[in-house]
MIDOKOL-19416 format. One record per residue (C-alpha): x, z, y; residue number from 1; residue in three letters. Coordinates in steps of 0.2 Angstrom, whole numbers, plus 5000, padded with zeros to 4 digits. Example, Ala and Ser with C-alpha at 12.3 -4.5 7.8 and 13.67 -1.06 7.14 Angstrom:
<rs>
<<5062,5039,4978>,1,ALA> <<5068,5036,4995>,2,SER> 
</rs>
This chain:
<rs>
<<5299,4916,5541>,1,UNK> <<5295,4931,5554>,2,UNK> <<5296,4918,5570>,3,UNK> <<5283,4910,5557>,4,UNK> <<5270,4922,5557>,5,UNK> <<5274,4926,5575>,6,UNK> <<5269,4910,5581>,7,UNK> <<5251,4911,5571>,8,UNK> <<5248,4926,5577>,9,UNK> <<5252,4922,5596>,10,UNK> <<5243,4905,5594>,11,UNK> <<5226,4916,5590>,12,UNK> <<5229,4928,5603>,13,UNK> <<5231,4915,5617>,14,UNK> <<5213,4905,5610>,15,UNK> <<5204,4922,5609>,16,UNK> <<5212,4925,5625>,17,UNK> <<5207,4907,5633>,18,UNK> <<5188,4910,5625>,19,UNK> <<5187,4930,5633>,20,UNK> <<5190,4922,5650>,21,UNK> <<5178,4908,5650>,22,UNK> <<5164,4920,5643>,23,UNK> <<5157,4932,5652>,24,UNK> <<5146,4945,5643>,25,UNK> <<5133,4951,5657>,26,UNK> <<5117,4962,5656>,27,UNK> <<5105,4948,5649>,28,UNK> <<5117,4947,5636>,29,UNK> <<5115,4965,5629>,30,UNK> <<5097,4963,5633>,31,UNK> <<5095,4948,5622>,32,UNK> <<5105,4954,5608>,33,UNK> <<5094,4971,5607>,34,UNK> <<5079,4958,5608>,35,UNK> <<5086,4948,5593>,36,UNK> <<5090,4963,5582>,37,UNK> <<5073,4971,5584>,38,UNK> <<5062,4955,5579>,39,UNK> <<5075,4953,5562>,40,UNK> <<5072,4970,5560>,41,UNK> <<5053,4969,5561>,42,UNK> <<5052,4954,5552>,43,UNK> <<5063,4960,5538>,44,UNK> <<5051,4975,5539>,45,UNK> <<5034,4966,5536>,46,UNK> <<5042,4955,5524>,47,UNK> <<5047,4971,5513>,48,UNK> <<5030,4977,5514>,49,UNK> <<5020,4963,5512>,50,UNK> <<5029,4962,5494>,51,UNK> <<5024,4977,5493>,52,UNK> <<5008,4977,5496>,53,UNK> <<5009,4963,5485>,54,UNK> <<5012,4972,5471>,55,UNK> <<5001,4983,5474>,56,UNK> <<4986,4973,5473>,57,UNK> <<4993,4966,5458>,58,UNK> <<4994,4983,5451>,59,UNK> <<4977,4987,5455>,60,UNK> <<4970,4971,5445>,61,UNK> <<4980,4973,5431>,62,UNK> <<4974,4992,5432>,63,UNK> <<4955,4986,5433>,64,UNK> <<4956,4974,5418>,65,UNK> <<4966,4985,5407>,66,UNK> <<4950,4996,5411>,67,UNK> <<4938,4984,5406>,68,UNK> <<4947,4979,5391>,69,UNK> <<4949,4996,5385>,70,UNK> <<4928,4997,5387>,71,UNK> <<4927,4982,5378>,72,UNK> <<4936,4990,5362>,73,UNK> <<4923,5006,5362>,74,UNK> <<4910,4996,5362>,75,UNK> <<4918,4985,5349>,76,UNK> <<4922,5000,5337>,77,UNK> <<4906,5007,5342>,78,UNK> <<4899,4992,5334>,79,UNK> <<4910,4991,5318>,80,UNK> <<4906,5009,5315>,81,UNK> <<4886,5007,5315>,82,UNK> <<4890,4990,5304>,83,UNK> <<4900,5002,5290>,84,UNK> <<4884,5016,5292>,85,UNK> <<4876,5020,5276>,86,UNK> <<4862,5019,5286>,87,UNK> <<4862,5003,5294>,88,UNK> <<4868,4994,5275>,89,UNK> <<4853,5001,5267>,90,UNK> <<4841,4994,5281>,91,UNK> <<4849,4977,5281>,92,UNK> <<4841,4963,5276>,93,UNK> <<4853,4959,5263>,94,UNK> <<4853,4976,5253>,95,UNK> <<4833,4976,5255>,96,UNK> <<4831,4960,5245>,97,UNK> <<4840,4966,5229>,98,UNK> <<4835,4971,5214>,99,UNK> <<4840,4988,5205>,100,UNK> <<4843,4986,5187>,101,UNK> <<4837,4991,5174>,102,UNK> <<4850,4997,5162>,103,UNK> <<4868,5001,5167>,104,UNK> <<4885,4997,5158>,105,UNK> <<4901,5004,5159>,106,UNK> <<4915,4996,5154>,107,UNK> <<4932,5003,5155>,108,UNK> <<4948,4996,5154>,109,UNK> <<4952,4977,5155>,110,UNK> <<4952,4977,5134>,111,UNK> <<4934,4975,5136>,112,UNK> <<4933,4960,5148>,113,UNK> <<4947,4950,5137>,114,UNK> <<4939,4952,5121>,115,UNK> <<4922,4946,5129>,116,UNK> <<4932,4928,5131>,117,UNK> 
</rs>
């Protein structure tokens, strides 16, 4: 079992072995790696922050509509509140066109409305 995992083991040694030799690593090597290494940095960079600037801008219109819409619901109250004015029920139209009456009537109780029927 030992002369086993003796043999793998040398077997991988001799093919690194065999692949060191053939491959020699020289200064256009290193200076290509640290070429590559810099442009995935960079590009890993600008893709981080065009997401974020991204979001940003998204941010920034959500921002400018939640604005908006909050303007639009003080206007709006603004409007419901002049409609519920005393003020502005009694110079309606609809209030101007009726007719006070004469004589008024109590009644209390729903006794009186069932032994009208």
């Amino acid at each position: 079992m030992q002369e086993v995992r003796y043999r793998k083991n040398s077997v991988k040694r001799s093919f690194l072995n065999r692949v060191a030799k053939r491959l020699q690593i020289g200064p256009y090597f290193f200076v290509f790696t640290l070429i590559l290494c810099v442009s995935l940095v960079t590009v890993m960079t600008l893709t981080n922050s065009t997401k974020q600037v991204t979001k940003g801008y998204q941010v920034n219109a959500l921002d400018d509509k939640h604005s908006e819409l909050v303007k639009n619901r003080e206007v709006m109250d603004m409007r419901i509140s002049d409609a519920r004015s005393l003020n502005f029920i009694q110079n309606s139209p609809q209030v101007r066109y009726m007719v006070s009456p004469d004589q008024l009537v109590y009644v209390s109780g729903e006794t009186a409305i069932a032994s009208a029927l």
